[in-house]
DSSP file (Angstrom, degrees, kcal/mol; ACC not computed):
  #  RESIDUE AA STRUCTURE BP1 BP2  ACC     N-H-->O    O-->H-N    N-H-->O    O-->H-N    TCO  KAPPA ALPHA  PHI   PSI    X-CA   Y-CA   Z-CA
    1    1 A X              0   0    0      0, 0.0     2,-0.6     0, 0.0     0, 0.0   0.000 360.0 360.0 360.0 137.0  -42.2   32.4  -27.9
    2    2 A X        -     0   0    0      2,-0.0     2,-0.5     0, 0.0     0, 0.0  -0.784 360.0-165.2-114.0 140.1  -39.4   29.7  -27.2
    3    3 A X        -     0   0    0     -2,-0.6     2,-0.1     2,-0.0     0, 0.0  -0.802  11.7-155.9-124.6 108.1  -36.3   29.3  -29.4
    4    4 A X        -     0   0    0     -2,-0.5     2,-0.3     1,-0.1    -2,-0.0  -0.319   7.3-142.0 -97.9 161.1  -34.6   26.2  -28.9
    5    5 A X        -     0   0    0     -2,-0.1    -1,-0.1     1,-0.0     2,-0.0  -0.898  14.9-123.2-131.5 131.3  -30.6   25.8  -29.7
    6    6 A X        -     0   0    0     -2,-0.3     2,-0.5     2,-0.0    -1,-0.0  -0.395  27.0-149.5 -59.3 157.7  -28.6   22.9  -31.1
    7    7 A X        -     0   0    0     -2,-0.0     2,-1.2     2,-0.0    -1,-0.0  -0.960   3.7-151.0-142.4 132.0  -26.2   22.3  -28.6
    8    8 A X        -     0   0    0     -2,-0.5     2,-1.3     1,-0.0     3,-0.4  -0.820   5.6-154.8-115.6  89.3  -22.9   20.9  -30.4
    9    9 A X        +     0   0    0     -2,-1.2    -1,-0.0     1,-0.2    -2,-0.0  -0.423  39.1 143.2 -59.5  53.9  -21.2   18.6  -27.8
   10   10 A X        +     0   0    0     -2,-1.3     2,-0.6     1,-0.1    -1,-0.2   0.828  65.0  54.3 -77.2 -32.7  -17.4   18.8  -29.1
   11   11 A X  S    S-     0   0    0     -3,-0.4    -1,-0.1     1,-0.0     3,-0.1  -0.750  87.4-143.6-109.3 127.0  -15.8   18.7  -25.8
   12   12 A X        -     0   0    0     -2,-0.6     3,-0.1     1,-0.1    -2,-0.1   0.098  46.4 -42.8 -60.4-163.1  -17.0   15.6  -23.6
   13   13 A X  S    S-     0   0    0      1,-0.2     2,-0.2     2,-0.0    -1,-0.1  -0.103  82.8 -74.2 -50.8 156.9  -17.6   15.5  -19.7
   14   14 A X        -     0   0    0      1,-0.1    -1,-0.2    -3,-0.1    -3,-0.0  -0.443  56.4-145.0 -69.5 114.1  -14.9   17.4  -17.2
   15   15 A X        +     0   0    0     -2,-0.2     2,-1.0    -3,-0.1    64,-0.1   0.607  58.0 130.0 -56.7 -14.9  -11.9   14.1  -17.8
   16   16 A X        +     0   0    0      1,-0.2    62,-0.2    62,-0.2     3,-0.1  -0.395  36.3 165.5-109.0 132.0  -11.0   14.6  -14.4
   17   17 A X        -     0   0    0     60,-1.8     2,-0.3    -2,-1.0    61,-0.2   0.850  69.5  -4.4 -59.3 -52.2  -10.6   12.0  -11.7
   18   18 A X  E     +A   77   0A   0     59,-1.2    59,-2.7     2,-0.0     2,-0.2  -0.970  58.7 177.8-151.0 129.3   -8.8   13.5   -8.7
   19   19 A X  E     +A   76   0A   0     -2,-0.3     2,-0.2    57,-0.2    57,-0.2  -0.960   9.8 154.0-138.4 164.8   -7.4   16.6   -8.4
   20   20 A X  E     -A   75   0A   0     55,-0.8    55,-3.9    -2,-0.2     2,-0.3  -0.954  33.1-138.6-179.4 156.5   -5.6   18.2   -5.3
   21   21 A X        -     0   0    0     -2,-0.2    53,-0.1    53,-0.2     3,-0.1  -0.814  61.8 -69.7-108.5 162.7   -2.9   20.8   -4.3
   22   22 A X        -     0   0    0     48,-0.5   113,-0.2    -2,-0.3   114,-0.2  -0.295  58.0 -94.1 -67.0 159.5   -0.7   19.6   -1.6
   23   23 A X     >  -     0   0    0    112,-2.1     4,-0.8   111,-0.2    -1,-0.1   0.343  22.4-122.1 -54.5 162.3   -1.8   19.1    1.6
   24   24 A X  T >4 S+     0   0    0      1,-0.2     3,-1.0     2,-0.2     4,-0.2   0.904 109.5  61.4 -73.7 -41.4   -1.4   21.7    4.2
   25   25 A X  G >4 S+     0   0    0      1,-0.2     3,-1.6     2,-0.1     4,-0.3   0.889  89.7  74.8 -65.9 -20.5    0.7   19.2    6.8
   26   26 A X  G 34 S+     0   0    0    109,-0.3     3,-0.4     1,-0.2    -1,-0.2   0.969  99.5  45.0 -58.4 -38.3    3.5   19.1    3.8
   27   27 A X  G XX S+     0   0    0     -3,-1.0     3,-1.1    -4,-0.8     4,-0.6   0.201  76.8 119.8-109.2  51.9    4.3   22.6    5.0
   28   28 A X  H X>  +     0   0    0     -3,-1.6     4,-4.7     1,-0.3     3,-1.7   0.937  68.1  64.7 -58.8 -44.2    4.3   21.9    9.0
   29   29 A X  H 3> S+     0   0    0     -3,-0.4     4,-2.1    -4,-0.3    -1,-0.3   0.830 102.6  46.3 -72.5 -13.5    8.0   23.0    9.3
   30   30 A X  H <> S+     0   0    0     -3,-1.1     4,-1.9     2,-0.2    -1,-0.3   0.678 103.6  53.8-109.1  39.6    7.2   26.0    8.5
   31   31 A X  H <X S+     0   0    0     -3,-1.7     4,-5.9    -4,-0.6     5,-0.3   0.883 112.8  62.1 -82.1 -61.8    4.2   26.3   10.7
   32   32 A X  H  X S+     0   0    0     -4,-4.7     4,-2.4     1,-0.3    -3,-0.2   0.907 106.3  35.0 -40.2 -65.6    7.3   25.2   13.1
   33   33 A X  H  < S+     0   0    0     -4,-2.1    -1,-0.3     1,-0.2    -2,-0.2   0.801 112.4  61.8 -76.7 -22.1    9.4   27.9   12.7
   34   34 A X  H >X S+     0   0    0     -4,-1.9     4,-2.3     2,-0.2     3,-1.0   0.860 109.1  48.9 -36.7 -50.9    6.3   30.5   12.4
   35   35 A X  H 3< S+     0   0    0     -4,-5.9     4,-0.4     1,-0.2    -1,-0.2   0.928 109.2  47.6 -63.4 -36.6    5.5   29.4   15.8
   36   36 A X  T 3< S+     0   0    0     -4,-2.4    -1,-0.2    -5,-0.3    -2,-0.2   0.191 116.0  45.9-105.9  27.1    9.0   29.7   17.3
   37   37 A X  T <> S+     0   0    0     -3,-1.0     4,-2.3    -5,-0.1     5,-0.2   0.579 113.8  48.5 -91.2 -48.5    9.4   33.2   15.8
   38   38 A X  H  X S+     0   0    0     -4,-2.3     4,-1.3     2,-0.2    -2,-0.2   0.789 115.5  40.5 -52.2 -33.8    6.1   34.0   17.0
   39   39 A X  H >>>S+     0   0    0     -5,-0.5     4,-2.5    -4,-0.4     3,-0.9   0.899 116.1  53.9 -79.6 -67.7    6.8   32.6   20.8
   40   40 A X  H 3>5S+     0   0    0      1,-0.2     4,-5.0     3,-0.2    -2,-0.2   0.956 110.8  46.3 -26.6 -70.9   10.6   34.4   20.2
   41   41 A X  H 3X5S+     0   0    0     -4,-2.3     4,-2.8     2,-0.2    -1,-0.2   0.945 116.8  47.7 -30.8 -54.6    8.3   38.0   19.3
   42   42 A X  H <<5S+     0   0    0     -4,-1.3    -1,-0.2    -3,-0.9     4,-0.2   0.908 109.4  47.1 -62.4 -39.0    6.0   37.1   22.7
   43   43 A X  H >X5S+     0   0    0     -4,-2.5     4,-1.5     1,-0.2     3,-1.1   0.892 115.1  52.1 -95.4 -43.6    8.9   36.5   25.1
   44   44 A X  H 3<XS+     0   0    0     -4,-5.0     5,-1.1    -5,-0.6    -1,-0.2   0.966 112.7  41.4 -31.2 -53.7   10.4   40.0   23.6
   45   45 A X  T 3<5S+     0   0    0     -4,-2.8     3,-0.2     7,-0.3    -1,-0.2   0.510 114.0  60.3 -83.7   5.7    7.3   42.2   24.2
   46   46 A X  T <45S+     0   0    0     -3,-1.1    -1,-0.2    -4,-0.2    -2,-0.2   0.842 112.6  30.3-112.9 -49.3    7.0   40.4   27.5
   47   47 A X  T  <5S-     0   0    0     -4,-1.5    -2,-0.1     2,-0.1    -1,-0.1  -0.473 114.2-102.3-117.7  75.2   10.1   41.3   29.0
   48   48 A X  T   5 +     0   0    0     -3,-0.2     2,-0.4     1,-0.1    -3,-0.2   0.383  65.2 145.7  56.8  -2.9   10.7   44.6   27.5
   49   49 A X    > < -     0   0    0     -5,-1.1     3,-0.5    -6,-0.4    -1,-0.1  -0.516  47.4-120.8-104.1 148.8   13.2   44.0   24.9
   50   50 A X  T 3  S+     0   0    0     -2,-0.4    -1,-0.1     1,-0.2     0, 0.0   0.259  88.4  44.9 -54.0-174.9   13.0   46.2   21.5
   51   51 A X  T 3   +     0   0    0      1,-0.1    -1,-0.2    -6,-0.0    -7,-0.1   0.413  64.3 114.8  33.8  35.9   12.6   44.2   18.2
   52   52 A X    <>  +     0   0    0     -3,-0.5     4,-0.5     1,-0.2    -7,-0.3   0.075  60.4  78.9 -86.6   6.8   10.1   41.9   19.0
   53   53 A X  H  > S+     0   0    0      2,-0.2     4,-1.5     3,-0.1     5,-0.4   0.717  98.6  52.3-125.9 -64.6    7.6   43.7   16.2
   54   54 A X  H  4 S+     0   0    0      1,-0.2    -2,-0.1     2,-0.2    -1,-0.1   0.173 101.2  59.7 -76.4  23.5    9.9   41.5   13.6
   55   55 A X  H  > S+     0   0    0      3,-0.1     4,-2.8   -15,-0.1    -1,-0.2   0.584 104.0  40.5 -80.6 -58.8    9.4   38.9   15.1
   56   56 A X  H  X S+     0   0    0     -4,-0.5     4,-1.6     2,-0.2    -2,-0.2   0.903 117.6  53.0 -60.0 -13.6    6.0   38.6   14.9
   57   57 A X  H >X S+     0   0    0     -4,-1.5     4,-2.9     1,-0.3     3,-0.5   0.971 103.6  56.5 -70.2 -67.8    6.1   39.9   11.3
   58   58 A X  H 3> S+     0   0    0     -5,-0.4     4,-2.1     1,-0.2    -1,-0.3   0.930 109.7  44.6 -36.2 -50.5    8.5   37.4   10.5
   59   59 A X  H 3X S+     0   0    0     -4,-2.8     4,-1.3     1,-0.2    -2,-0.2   0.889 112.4  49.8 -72.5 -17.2    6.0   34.7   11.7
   60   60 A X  H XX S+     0   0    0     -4,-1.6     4,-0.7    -3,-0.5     3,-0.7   0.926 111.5  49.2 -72.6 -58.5    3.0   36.4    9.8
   61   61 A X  H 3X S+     0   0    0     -4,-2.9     4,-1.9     1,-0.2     3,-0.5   0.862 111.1  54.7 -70.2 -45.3    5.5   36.5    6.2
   62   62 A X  H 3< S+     0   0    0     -4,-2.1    -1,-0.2    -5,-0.3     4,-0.2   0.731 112.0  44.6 -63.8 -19.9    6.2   32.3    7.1
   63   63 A X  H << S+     0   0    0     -4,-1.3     4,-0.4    -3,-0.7    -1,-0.2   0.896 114.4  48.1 -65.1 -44.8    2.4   31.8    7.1
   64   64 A X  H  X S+     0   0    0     -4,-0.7     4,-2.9    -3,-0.5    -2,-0.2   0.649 106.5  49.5 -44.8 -52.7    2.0   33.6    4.3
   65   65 A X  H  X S+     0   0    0     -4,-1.9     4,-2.0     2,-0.2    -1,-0.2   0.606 107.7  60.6 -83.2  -4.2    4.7   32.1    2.2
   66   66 A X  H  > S+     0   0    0     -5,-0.3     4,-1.0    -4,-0.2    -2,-0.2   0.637 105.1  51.3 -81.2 -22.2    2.9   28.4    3.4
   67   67 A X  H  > S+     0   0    0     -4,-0.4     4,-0.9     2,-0.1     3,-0.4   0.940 114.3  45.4 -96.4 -80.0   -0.2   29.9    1.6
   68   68 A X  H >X S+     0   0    0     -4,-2.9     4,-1.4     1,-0.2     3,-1.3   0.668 113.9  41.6  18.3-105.8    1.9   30.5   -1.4
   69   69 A X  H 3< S+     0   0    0     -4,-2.0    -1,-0.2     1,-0.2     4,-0.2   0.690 105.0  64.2  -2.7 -81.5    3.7   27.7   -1.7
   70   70 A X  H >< S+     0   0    0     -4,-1.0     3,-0.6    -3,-0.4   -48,-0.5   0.727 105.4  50.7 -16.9 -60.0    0.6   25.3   -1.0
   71   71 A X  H << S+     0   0    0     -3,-1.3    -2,-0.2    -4,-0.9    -1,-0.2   0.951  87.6  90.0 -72.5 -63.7   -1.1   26.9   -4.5
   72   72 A X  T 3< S+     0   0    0     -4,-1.4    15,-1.3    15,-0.2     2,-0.4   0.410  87.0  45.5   1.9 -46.7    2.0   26.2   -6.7
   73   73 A X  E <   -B   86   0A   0     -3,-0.6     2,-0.3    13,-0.2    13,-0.2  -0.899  57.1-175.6-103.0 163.7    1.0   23.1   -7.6
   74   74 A X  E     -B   85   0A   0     11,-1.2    11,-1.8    -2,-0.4     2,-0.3  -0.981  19.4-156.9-145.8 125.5   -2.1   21.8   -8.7
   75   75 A X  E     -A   20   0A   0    -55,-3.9   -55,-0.8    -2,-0.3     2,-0.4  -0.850  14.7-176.9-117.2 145.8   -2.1   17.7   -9.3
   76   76 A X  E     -A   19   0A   0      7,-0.3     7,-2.4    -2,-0.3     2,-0.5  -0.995  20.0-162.9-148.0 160.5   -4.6   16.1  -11.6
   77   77 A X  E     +AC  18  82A   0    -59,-2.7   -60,-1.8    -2,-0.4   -59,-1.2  -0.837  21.0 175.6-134.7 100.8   -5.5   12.7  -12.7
   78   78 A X        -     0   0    0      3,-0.6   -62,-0.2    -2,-0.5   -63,-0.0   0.004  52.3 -93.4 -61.2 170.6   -7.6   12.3  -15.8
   79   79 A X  S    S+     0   0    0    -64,-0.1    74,-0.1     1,-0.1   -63,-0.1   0.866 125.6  24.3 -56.2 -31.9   -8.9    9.5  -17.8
   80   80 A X  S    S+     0   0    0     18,-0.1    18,-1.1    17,-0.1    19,-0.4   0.764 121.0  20.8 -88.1 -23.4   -5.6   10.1  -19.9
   81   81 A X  E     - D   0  97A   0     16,-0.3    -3,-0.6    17,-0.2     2,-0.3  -0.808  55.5-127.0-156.1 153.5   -3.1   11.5  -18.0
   82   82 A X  E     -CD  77  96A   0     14,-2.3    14,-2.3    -2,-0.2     2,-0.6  -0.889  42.2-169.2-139.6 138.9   -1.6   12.3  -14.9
   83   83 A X  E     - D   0  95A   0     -7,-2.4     2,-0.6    -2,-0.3    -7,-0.3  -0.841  26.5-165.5-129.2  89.7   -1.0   16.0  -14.8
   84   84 A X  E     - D   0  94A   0     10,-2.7    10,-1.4    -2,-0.6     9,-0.6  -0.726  24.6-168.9-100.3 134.4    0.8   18.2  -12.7
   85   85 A X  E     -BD  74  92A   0    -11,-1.8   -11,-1.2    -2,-0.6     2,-0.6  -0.154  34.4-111.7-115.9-170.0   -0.3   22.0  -13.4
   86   86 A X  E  >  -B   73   0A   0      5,-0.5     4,-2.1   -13,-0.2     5,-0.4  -0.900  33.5-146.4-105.9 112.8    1.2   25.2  -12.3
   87   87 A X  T  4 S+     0   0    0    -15,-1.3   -15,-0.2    -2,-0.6    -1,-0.1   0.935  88.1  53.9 -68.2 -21.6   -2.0   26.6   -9.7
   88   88 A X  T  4 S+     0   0    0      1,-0.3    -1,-0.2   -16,-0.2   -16,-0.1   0.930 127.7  10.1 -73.9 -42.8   -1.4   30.1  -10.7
   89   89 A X  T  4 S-     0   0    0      2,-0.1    -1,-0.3    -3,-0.0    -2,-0.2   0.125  98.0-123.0-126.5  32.7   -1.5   30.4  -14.0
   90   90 A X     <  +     0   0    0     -4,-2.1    -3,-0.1     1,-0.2     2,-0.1   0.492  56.1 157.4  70.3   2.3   -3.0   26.7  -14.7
   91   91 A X        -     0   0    0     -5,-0.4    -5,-0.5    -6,-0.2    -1,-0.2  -0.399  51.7 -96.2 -82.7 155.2   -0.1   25.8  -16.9
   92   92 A X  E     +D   85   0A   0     -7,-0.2    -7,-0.2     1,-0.1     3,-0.1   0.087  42.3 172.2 -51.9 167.9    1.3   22.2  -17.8
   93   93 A X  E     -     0   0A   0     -9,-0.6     2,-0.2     1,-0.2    -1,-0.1   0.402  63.1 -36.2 -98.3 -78.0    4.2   21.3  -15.4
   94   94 A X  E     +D   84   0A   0    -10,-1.4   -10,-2.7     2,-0.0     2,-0.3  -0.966  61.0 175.9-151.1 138.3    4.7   17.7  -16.3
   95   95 A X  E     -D   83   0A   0     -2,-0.2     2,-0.4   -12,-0.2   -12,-0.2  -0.914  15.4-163.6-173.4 178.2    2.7   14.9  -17.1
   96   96 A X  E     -D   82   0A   0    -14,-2.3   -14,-2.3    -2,-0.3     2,-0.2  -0.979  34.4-105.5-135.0 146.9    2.9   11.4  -18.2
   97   97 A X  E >>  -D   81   0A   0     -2,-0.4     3,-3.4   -16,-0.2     4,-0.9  -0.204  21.7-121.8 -64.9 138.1   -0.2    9.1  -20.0
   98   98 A X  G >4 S+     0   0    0    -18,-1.1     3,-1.3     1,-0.3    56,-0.2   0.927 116.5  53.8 -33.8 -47.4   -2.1    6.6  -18.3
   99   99 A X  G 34 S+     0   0    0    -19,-0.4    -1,-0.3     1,-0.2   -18,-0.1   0.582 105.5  50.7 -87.9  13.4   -1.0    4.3  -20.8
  100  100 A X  G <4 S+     0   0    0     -3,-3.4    25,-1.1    24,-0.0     2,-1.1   0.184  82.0 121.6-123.2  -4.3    2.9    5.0  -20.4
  101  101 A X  B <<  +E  124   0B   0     -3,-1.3    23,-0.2    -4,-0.9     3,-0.1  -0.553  30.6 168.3-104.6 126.6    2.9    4.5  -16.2
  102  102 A X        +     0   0    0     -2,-1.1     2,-0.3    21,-1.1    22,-0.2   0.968  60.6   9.2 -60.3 -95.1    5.3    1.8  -14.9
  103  103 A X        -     0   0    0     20,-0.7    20,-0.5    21,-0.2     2,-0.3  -0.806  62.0-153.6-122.0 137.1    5.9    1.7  -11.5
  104  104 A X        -     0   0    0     -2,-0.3     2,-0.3    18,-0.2    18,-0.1  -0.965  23.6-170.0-110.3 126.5    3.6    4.0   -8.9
  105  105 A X        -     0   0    0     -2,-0.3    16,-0.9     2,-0.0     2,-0.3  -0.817  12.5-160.7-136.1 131.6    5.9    4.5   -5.8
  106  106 A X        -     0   0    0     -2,-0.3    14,-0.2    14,-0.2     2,-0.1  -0.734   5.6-168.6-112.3-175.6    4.7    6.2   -2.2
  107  107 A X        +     0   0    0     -2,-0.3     2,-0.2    12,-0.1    12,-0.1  -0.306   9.8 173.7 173.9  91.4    7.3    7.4   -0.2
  108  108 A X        -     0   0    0     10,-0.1     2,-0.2    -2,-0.1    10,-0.1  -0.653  12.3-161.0-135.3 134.0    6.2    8.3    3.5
  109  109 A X     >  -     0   0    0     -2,-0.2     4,-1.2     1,-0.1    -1,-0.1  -0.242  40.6 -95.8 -91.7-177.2    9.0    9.4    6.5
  110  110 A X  H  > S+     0   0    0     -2,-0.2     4,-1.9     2,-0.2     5,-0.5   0.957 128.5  51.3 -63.9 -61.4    8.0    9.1   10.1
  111  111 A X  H  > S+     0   0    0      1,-0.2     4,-4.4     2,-0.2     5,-0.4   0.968 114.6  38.1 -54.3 -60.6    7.1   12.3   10.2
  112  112 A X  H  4>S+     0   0    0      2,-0.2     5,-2.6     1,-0.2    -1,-0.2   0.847 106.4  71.1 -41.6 -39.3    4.9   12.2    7.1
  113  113 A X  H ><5S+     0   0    0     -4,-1.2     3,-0.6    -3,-0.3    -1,-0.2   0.956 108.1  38.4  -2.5 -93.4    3.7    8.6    8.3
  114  114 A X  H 3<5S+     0   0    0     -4,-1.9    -2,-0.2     1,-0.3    -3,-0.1   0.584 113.1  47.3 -55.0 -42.2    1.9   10.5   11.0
  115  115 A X  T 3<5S-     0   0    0     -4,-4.4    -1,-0.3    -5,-0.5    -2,-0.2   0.307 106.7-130.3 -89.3  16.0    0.6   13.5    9.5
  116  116 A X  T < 5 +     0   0    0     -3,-0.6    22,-1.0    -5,-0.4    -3,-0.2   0.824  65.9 122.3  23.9  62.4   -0.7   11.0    6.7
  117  117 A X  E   < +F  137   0C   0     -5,-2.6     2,-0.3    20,-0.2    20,-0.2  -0.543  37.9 179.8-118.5-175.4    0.7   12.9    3.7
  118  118 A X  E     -F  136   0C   0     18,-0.7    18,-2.2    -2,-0.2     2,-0.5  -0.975  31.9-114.7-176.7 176.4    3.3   11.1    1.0
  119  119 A X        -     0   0    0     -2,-0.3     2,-0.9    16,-0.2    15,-0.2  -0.979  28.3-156.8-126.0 124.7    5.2   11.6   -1.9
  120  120 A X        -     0   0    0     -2,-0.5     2,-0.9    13,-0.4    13,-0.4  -0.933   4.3-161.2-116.2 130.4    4.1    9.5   -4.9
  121  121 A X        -     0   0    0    -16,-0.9     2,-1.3    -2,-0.9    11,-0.2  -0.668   1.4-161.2 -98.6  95.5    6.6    9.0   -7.2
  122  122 A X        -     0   0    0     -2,-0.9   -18,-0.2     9,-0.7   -20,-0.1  -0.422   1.7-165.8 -80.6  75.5    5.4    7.7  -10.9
  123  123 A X        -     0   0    0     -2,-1.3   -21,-1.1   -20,-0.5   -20,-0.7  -0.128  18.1-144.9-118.1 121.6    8.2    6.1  -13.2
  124  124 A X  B     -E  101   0B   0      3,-0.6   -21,-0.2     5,-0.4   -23,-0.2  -0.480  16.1-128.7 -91.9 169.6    6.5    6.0  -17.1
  125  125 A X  S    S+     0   0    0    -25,-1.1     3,-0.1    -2,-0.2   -24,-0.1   0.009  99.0  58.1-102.5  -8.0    7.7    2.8  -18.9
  126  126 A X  S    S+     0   0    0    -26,-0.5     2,-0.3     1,-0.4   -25,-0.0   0.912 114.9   6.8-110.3 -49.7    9.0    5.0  -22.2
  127  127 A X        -     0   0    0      2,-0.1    -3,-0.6   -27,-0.1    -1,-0.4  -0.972  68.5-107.9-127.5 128.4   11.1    7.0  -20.6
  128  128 A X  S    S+     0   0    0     -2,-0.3    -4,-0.2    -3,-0.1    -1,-0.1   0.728  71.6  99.8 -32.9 -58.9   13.3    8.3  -17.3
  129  129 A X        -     0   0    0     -6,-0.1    -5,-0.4     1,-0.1    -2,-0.1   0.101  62.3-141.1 -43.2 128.4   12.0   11.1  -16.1
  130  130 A X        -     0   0    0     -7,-0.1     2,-0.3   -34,-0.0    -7,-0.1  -0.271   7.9-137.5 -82.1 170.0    9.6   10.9  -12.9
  131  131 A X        -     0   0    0    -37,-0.0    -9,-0.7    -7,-0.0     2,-0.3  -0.941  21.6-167.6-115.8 161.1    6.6   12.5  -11.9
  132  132 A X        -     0   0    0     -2,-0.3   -11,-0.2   -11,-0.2   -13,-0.0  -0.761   4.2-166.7-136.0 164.9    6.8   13.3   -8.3
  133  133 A X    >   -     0   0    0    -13,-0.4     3,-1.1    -2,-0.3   -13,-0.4  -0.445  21.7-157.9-144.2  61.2    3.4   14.4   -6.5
  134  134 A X  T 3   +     0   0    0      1,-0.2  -111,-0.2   -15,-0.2   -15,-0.2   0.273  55.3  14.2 -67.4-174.4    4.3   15.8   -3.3
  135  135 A X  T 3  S+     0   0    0   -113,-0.2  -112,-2.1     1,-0.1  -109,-0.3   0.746  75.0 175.7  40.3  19.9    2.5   16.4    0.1
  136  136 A X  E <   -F  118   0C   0    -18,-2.2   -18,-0.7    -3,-1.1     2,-0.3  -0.356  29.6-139.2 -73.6 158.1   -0.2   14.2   -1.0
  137  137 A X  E    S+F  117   0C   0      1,-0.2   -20,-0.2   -20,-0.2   -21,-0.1  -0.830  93.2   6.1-106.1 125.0   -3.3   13.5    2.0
  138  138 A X  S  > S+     0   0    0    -22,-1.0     4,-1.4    -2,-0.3    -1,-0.2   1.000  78.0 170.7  91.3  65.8   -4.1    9.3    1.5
  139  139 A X  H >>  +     0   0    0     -3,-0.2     4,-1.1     1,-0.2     3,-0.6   0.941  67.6  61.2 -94.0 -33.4   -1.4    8.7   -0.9
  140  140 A X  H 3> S+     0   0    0      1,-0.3     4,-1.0     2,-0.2    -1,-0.2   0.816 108.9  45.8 -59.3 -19.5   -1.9    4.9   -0.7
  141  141 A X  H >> S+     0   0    0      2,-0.2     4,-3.7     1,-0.2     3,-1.0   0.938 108.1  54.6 -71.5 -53.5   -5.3    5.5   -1.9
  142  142 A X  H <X S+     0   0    0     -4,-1.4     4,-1.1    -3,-0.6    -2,-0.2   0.733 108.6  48.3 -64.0 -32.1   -4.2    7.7   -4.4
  143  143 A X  H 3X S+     0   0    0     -4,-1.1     4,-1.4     2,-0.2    -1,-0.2   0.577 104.9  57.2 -30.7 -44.4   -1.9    5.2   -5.8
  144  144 A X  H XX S+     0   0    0     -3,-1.0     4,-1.8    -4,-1.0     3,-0.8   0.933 112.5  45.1 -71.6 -66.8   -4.4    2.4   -5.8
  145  145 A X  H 3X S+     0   0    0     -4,-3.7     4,-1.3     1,-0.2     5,-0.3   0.722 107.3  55.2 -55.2 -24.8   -6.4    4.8   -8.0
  146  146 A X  H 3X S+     0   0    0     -4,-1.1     4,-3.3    -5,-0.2    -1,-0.2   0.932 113.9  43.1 -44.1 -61.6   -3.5    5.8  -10.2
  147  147 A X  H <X S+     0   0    0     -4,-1.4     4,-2.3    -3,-0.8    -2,-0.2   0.779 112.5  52.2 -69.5 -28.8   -2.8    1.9  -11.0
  148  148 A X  H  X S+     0   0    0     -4,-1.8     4,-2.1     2,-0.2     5,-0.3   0.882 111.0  43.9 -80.3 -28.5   -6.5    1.2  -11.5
  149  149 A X  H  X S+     0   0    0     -4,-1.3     4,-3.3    -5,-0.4     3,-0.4   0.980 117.7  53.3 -71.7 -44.6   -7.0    4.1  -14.1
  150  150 A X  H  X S+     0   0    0     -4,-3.3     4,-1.0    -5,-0.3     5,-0.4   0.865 113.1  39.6 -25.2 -86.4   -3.5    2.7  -15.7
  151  151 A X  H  X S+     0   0    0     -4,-2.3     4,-1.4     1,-0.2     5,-0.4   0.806 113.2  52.3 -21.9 -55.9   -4.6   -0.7  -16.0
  152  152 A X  H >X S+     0   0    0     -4,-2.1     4,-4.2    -3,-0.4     3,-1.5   0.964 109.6  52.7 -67.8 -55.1   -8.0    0.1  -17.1
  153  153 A X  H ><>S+     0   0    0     -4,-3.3     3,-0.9     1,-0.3     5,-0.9   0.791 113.3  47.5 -45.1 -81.9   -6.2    2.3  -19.9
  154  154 A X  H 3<5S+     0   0    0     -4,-1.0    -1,-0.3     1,-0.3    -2,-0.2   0.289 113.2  39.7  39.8 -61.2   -4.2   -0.6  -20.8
  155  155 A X  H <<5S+     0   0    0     -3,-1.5    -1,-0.3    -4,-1.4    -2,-0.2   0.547 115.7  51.3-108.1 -20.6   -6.5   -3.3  -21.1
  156  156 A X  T <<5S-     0   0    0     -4,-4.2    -2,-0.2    -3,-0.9    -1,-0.2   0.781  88.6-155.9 -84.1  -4.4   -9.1   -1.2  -22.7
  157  157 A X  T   5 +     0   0    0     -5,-0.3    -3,-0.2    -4,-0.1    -4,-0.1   0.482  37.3 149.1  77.8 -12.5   -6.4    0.2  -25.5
  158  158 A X      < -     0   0    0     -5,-0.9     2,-0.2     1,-0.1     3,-0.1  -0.241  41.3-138.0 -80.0 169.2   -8.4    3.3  -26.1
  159  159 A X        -     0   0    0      1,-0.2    -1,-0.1   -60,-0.0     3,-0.1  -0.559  33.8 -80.2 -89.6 164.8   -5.9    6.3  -27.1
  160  160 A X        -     0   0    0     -2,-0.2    -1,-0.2     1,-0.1     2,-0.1  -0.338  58.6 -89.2 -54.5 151.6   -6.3   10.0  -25.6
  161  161 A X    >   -     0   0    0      1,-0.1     3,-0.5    -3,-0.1    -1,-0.1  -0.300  33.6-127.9 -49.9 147.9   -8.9   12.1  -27.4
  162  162 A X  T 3  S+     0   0    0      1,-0.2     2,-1.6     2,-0.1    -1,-0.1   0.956 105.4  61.1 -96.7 -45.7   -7.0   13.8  -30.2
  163  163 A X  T 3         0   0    0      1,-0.2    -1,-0.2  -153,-0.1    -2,-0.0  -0.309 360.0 360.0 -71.1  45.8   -8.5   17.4  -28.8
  164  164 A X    <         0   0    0     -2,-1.6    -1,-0.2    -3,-0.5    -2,-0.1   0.281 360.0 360.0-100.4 360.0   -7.0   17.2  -25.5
């Protein structure tokens, strides 16, 4: 026998556009200095001298704390919102509504240039406070796609869902 179930749609489709933690090249310096504690460690055990065992350890803990780090933030971009969350325990940070963003800002160094990461900076229209997005991979992209959900928000009027 089959027993078929109402199914009571209160919460729509998953809102979410883009999400992403930063990129791994945001924490290349300390990749850097893991490497030249780790080279420091080699050239110890290589010619004989003691405490070259904290060295390597020391590069092991800077990998470690790049894997950390990395998870810390969690960035997401909804139909409503853009939302940066805490990755550990998924709690809000910051975030500002779609229909409240000004000005979308990248903000790229050489070095970042090159490892194609950025910092997008979002300026709301109601208020000072920024949102900052760091280490993102493609940020111009990510920008474009910021401004289009903006716009879209905008022009369409709609409000947030009142249960989100």
């Amino acid at each position: 026998m089959t027993t078929l179930h109402a199914v009571d749609k209160l919460e729509p489709e998953p809102r979410v556009v883009w999400e992403a933690y930063p990129s791994w090249a945001q924490f290349a310096w300390l990749y850097l200095l893991s490497a030249v504690s780790a080279l420091r460690g080699a050239l110890f055990f290589k010619f004989g001298v003691g405490g070259w065992e904290m060295w390597v350890l020391g590069s092991g803990i800077l990998l470690i704390c790049a894997a950390i780090l990395r998870r810390w933030a969690h960035y997401e971009l909804t139909r409503d919102e853009i939302m940066v969350r805490n990755g550990y325990t998924g709690g809000e940070i910051q975030s500002i509504p779609l229909n409240d963003v000004g000005e979308v800002e990248v903000q790229q160094g050489v070095i970042a240039d090159f490892l194609g990461i950025g910092r997008l900076v979002v300026r709301p229209r109601s208020h000072d406070r920024l949102l900052s997005l760091r280490g993102v991979s493609d940020p111009e992209e990510i920008k474009i796609r910021i401004k289009a959900m903006a716009w879209k928000r905008n022009r369409t009027g709609s409000q947030p869902l009142a249960n989100s």
